[in-house]
Backbone as CSV, one residue per row, in Angstrom:
resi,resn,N_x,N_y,N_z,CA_x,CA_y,CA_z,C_x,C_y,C_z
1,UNK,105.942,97.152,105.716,105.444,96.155,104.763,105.110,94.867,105.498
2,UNK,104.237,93.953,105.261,103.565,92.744,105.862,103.918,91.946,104.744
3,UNK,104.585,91.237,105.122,105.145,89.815,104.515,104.779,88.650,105.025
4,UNK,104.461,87.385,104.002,103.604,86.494,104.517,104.039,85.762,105.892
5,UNK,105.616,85.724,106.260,106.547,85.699,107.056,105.697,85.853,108.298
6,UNK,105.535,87.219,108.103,104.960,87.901,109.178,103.880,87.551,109.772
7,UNK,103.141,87.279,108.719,101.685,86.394,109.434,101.553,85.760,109.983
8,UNK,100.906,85.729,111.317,100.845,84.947,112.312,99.175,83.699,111.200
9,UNK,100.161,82.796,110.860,99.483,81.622,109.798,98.513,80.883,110.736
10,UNK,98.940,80.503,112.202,98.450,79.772,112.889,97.081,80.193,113.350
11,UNK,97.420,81.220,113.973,95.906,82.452,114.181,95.069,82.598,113.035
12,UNK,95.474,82.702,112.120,94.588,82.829,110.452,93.938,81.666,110.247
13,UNK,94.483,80.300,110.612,93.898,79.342,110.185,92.705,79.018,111.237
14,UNK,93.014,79.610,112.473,92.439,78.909,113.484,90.715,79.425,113.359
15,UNK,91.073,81.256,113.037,90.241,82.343,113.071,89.342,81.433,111.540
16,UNK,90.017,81.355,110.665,89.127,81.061,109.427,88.128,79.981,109.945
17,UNK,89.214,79.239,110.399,88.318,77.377,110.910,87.001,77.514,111.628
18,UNK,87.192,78.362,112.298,86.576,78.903,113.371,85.017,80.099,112.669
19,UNK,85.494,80.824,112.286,84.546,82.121,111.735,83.849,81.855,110.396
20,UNK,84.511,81.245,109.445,84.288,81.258,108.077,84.987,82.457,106.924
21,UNK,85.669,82.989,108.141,86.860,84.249,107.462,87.773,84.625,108.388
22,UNK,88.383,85.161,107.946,89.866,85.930,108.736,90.147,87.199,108.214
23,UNK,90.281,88.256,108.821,90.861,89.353,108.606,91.947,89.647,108.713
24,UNK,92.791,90.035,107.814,94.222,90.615,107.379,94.165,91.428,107.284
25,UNK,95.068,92.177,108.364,95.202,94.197,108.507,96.569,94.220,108.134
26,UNK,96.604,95.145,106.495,98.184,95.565,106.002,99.023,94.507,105.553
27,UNK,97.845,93.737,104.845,97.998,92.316,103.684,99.431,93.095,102.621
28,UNK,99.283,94.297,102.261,99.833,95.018,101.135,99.955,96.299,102.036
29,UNK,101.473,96.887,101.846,101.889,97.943,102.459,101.261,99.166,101.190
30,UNK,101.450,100.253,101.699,101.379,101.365,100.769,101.806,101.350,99.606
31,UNK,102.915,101.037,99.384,103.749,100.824,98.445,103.191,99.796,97.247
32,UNK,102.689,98.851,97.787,102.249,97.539,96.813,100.760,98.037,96.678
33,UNK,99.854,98.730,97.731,98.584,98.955,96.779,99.282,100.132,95.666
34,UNK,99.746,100.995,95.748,99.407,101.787,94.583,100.538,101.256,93.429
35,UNK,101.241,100.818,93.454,102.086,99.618,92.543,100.610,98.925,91.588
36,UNK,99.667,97.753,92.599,98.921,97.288,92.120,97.746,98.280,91.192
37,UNK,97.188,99.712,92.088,96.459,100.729,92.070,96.682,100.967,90.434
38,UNK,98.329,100.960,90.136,98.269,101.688,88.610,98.051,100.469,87.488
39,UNK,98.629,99.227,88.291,97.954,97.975,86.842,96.620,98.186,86.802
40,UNK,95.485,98.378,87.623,93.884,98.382,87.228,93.642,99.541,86.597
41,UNK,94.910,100.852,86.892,93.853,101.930,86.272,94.380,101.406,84.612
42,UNK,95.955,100.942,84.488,96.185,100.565,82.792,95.378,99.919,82.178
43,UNK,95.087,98.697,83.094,93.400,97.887,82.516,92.405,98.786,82.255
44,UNK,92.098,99.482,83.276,90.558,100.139,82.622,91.033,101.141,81.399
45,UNK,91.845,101.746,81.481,92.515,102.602,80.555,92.669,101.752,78.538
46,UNK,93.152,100.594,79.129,93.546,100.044,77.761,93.444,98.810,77.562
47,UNK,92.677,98.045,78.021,92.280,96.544,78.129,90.786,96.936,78.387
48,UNK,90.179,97.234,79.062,88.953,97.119,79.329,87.995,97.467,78.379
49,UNK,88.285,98.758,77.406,87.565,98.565,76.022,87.579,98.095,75.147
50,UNK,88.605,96.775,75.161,88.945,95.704,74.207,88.159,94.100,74.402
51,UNK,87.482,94.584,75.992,86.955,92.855,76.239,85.474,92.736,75.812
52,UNK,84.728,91.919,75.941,83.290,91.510,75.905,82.544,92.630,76.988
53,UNK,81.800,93.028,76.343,80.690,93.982,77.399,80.166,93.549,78.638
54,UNK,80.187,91.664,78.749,79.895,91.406,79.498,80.908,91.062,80.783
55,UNK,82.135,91.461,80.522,82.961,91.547,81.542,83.451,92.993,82.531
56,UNK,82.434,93.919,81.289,82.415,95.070,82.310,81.322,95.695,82.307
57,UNK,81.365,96.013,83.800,79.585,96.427,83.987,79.530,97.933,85.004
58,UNK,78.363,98.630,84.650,78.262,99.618,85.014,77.026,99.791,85.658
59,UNK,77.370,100.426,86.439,75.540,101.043,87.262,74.835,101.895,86.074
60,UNK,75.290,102.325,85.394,75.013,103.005,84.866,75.488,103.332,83.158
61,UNK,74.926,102.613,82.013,76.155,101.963,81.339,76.691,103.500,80.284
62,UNK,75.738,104.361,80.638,76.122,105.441,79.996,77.243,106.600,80.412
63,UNK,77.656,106.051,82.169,78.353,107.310,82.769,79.179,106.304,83.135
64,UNK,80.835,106.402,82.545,81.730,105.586,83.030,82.062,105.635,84.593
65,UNK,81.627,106.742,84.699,82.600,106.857,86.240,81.565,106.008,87.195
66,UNK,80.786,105.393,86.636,79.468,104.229,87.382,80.145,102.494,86.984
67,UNK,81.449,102.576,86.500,82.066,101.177,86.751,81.946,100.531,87.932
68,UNK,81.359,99.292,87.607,80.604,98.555,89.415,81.818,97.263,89.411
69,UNK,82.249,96.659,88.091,82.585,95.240,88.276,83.569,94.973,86.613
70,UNK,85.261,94.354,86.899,85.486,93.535,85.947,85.494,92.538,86.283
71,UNK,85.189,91.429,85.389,85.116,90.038,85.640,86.460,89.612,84.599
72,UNK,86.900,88.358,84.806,87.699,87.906,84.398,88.831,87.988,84.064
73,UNK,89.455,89.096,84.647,90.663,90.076,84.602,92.003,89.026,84.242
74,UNK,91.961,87.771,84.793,93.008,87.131,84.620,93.475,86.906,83.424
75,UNK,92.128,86.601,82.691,92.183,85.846,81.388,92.204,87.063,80.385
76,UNK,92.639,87.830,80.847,92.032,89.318,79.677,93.901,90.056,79.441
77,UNK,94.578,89.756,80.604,95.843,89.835,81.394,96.847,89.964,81.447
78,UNK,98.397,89.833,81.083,98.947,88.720,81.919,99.689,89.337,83.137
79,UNK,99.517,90.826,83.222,99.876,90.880,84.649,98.766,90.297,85.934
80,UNK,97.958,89.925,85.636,97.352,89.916,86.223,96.837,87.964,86.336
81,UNK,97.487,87.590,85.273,97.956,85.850,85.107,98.830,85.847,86.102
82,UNK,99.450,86.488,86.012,100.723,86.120,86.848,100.486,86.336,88.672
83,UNK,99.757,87.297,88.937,99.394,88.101,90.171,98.581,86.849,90.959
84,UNK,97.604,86.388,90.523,97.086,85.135,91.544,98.015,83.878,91.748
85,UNK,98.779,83.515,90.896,99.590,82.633,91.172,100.773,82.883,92.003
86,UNK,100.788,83.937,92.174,102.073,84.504,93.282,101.844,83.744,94.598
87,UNK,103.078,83.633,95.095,102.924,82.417,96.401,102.129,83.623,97.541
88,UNK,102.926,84.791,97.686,101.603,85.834,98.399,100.064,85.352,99.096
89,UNK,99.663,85.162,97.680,97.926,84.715,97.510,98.011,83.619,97.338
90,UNK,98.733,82.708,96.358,98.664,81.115,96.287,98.545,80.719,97.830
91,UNK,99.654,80.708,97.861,100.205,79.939,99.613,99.193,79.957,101.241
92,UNK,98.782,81.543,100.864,97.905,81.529,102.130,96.391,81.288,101.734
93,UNK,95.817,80.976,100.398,95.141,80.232,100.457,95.359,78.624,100.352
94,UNK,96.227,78.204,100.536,96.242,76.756,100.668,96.648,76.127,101.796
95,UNK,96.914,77.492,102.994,97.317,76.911,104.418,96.064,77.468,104.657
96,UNK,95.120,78.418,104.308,93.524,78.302,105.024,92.574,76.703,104.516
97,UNK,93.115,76.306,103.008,92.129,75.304,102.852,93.249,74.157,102.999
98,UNK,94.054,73.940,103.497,94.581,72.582,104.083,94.957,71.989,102.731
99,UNK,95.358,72.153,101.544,95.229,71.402,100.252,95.744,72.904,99.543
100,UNK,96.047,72.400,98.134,96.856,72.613,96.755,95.501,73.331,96.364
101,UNK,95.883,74.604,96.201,95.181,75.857,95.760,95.249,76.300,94.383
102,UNK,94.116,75.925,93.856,93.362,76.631,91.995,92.802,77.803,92.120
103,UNK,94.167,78.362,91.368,93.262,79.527,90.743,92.277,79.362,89.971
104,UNK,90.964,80.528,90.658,89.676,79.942,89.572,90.103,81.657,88.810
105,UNK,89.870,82.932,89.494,88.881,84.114,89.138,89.743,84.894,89.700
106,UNK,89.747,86.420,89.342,89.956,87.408,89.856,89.012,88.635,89.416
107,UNK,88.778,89.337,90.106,87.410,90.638,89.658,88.038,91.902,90.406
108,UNK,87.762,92.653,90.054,87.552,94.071,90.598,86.015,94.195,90.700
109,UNK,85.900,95.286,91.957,84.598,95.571,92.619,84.641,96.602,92.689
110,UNK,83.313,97.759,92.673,83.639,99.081,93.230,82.086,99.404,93.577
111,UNK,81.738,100.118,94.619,80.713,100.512,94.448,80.369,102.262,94.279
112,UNK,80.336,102.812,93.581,80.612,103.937,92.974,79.612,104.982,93.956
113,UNK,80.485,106.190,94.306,79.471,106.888,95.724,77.990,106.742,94.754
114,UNK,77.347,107.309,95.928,76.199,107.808,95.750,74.740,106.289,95.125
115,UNK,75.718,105.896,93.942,74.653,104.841,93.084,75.146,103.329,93.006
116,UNK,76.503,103.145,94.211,76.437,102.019,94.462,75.345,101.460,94.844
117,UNK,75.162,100.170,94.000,73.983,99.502,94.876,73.984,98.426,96.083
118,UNK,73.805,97.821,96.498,73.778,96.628,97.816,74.715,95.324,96.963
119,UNK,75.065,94.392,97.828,75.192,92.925,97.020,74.524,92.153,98.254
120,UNK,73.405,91.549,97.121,72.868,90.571,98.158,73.145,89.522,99.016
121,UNK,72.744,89.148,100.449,73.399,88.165,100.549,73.406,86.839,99.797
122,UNK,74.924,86.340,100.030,74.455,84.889,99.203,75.613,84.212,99.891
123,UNK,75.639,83.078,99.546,77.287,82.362,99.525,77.710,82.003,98.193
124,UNK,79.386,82.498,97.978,79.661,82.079,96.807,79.416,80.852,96.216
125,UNK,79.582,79.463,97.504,79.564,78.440,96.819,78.680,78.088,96.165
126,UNK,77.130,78.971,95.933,76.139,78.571,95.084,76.648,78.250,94.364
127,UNK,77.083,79.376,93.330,78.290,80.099,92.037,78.973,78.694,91.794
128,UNK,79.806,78.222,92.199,80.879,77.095,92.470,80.492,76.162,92.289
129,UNK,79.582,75.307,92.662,78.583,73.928,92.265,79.978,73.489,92.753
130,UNK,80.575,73.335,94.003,82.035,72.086,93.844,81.225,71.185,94.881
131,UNK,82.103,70.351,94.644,81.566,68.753,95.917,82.827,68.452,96.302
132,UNK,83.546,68.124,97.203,83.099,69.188,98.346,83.289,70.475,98.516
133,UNK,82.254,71.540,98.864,82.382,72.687,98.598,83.325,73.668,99.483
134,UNK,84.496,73.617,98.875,86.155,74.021,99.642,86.269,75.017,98.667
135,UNK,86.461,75.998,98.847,86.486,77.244,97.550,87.168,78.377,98.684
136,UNK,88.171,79.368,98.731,88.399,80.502,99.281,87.983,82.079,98.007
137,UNK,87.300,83.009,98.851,87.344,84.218,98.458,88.721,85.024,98.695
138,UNK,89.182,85.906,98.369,90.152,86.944,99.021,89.536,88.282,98.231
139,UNK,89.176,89.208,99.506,88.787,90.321,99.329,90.049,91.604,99.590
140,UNK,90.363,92.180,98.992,91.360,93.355,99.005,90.988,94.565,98.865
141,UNK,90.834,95.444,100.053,90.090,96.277,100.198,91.525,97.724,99.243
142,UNK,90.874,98.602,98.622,91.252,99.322,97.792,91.221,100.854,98.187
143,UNK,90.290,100.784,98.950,89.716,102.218,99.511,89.584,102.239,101.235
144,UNK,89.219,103.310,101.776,88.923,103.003,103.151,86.987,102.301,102.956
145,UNK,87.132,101.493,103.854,85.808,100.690,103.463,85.481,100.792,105.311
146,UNK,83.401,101.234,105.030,83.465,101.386,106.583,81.672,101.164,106.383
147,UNK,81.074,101.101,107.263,79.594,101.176,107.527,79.034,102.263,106.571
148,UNK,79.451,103.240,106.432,78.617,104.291,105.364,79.210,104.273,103.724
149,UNK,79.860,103.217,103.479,80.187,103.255,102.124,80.142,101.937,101.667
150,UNK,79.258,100.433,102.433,79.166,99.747,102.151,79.924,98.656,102.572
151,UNK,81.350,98.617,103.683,81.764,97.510,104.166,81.013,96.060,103.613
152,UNK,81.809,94.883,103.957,81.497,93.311,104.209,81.025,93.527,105.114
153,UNK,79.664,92.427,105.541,79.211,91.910,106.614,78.798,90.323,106.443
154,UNK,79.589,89.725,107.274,79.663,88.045,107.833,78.936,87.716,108.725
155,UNK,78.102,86.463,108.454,77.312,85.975,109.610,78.620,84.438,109.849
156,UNK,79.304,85.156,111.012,80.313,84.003,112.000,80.124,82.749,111.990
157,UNK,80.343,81.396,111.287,80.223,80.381,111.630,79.129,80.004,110.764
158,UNK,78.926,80.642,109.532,77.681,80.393,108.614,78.653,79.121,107.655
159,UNK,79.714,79.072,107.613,80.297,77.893,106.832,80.050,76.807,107.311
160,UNK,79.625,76.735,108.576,79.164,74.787,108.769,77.850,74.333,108.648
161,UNK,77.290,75.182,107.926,76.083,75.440,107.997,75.152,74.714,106.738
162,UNK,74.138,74.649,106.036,74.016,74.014,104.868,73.937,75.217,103.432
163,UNK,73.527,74.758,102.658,74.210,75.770,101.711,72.013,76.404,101.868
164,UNK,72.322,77.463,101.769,70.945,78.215,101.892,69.993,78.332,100.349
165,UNK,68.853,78.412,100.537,68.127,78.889,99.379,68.758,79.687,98.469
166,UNK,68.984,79.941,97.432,68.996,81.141,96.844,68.270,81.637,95.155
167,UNK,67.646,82.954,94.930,66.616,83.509,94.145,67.084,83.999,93.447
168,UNK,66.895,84.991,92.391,67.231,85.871,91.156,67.358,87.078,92.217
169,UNK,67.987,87.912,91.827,68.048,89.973,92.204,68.180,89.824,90.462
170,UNK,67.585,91.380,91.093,68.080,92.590,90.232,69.474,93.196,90.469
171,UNK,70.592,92.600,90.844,71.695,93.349,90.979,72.514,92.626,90.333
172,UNK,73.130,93.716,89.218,74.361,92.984,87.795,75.555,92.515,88.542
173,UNK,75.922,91.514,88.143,76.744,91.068,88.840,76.439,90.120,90.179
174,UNK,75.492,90.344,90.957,75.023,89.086,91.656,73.531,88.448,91.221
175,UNK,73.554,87.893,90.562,72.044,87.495,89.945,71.662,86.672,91.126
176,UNK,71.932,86.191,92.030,71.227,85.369,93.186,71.845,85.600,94.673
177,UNK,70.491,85.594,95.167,70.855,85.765,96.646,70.068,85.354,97.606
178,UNK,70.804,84.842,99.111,69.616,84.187,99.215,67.859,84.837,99.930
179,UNK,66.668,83.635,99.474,65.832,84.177,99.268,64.929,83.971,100.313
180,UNK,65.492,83.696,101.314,64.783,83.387,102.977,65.752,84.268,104.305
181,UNK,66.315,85.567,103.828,67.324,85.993,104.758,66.451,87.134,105.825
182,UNK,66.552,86.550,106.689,65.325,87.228,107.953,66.424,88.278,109.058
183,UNK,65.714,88.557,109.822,66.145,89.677,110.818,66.824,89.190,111.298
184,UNK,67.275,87.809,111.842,67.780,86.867,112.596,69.479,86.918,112.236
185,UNK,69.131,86.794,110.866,70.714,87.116,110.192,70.808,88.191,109.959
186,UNK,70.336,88.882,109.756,70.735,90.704,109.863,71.406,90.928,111.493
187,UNK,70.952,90.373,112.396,71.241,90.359,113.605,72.396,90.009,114.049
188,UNK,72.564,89.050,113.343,73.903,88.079,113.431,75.461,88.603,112.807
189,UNK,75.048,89.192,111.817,75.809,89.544,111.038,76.748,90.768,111.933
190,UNK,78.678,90.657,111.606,79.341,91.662,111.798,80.294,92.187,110.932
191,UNK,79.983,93.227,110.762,80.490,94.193,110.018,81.883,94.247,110.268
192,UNK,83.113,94.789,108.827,84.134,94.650,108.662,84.551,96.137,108.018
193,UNK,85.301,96.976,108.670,85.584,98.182,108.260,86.967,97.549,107.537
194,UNK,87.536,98.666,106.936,88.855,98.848,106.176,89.603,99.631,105.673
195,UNK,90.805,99.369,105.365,91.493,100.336,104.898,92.432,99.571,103.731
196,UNK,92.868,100.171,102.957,93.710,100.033,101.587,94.909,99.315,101.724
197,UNK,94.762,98.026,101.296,95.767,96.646,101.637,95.362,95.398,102.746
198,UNK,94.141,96.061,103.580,93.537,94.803,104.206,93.297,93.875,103.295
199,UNK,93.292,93.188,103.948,92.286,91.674,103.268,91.542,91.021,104.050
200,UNK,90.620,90.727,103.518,89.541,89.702,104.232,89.085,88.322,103.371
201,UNK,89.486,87.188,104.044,89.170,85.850,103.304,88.161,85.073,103.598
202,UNK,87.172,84.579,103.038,86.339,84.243,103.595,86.196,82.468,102.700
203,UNK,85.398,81.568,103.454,85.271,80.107,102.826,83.830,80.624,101.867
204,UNK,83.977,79.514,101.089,83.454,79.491,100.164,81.810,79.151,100.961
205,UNK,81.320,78.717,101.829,80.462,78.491,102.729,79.565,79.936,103.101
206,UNK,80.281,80.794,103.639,80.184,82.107,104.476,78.996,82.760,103.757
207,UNK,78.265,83.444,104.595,77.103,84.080,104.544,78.047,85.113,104.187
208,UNK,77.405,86.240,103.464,77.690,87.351,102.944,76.953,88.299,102.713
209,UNK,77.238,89.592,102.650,76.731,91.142,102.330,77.047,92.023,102.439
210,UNK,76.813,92.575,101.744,77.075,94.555,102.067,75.979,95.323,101.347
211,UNK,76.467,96.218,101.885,75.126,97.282,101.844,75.418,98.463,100.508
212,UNK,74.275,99.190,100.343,74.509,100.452,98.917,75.757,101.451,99.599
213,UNK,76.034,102.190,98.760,77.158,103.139,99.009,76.344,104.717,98.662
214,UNK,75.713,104.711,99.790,75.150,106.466,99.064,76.158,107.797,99.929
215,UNK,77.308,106.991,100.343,78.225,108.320,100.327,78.978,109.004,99.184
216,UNK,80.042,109.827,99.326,80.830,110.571,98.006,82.193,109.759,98.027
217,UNK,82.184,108.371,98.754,83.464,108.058,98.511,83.358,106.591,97.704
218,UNK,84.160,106.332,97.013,84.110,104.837,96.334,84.197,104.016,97.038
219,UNK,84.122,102.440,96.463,84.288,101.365,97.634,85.015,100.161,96.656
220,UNK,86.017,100.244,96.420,86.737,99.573,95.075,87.392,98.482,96.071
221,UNK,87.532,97.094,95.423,88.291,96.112,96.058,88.602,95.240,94.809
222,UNK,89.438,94.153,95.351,89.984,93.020,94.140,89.340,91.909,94.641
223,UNK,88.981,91.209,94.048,88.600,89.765,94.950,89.135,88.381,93.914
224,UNK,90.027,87.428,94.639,90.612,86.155,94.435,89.920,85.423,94.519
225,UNK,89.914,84.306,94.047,88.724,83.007,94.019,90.090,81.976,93.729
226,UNK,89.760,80.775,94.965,90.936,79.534,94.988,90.091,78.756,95.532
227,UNK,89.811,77.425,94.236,88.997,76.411,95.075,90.277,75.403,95.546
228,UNK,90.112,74.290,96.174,90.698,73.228,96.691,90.989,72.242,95.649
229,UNK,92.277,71.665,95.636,92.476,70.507,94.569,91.445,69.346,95.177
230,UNK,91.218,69.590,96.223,89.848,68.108,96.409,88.446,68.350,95.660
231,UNK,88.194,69.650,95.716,86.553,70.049,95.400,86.803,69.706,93.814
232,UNK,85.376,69.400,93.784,85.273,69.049,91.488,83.625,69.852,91.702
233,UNK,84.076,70.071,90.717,82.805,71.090,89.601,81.590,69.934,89.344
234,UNK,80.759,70.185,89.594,79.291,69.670,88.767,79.102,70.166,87.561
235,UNK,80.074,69.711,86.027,80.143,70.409,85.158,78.981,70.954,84.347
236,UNK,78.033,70.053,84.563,76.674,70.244,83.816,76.000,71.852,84.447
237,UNK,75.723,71.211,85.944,74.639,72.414,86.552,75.605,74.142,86.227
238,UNK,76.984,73.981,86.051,77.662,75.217,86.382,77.826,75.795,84.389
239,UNK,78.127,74.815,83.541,77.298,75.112,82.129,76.125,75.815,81.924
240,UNK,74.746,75.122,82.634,73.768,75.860,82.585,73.418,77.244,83.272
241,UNK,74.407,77.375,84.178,74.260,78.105,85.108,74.925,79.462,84.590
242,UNK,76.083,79.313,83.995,76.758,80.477,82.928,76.300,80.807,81.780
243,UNK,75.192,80.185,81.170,74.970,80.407,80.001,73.530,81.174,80.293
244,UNK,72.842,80.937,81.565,71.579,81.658,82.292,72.224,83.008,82.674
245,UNK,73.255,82.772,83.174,73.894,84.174,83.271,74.316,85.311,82.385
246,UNK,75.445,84.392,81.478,75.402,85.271,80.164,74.241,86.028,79.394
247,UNK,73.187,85.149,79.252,71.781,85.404,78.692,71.359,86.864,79.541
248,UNK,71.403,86.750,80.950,71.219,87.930,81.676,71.813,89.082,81.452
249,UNK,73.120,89.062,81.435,73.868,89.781,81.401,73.924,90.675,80.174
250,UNK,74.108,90.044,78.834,73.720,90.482,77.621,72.456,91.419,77.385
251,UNK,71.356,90.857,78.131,70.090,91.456,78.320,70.039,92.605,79.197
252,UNK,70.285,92.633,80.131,70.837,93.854,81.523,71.874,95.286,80.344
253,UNK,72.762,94.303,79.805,73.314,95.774,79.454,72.387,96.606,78.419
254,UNK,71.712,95.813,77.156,70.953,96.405,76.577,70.176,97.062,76.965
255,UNK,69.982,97.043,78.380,68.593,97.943,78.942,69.451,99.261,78.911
């Protein structure tokens, strides 16, 4: 078992400061993913047909086993109220962002073999509208995650960077991505294999992507969202910005 104890904190911070993420190998022993493994399947089982349509989304909205994304899991919850606030996840996001760590979000991800689709690149902090834009991801890999089923891929050192263009997709769940991403950053970019209890954290800054999943294996993860008690919301632009979304979203499933 890997206890936060255990973490070499100093290396994590240095690697984050440094990269725009850090990788955690055996964040969660065996034991604690499938502990965690059976609260998501009770959610999808018996919470998940009780929420808004627009918190669960499908590749496919007619074949369940094409579940791509829950959103808002916290608030739907309370095991799962309780699960981000755990010092676990609290704590080591607030020794990566130097400051008193808000829970914003928690989601499940999956990209389902075969008809997973891509997630474009983007940086979260579009999403975020914070000033200053201090926000941590935590990605929790669920499955073995590798180059043919869609891994993370990071462009290194994209957090000091300015915040990039970004456009509409067609992909539910990321409605924007950015819309000037050339060979240069395809180039740049390194890939992050995995296995079940890694974690990978990335700043709210960080270039991001992964690719479709047209193998037979899933690609399921959890992902944490902790902005900084310094960063504040642009309440207006991030209003309009959810309610453009919702509008989407509502519309996407009807198709």
């Amino acid at each position: 078992m890997t206890d936060k104890k255990l973490i070499d904190m100093k290396k994590a911070k240095a690697d984050f400061d440094r990269d725009g993420y850090v990788v955690l190998r055996q964040f969660l022993s065996p034991a604690e993913v499938s502990a965690l493994q059976r609260e998501l399947n009770r959610y999808v089982m018996e919470v998940a047909p009780k929420i808004p349509a627009t918190d669960v989304m499908y590749e496919n909205k007619e074949n369940p086993e094409t579940l791509k994304q829950l959103a808002r899991i916290r608030q739907h919850d309370p095991y799962f109220a309780d699960l981000i606030e755990r010092p676990k996840w609290k704590g080591l996001a607030e020794t990566l962002l130097a400051d008193e760590a808000v829970p914003q979000e928690l989601e499940w991800f999956n990209k389902p073999p075969v008809v997973g689709k891509p997630t474009p690149p983007h940086q979260d902090g579009y999403y975020f509208m914070l000033e200053p834009n201090e926000a941590v991801t935590m990605w929790l890999a669920l499955d073995d995650v590798d180059e043919h089923n869609g891994c993370m891929r990071y462009i290194p050192g994209s957090h000091r960077m300015e915040m990039r263009p970004h456009g509409r997709t067609q992909i539910l769940g990321f409605s924007q991505g950015i819309s000037d991403y050339s060979d240069s950053d395809r180039a740049a970019e390194v890939p992050i294999d995995g296995r079940p209890g890694d974690l990978l954290v990335h700043h709210s800054m960080t270039i991001h992507r992964a690719d479709a999943n047209p193998s037979p294996r899933h690609r399921r993860s959890l992902g944490f969202v902790y902005y900084a008690a310094r960063a504040r919301q642009d309440s207006k632009k991030l209003a309009d910005y959810q309610q453009k979304l919702y509008t989407e979203l509502n519309a996407a499933q009807k198709i």
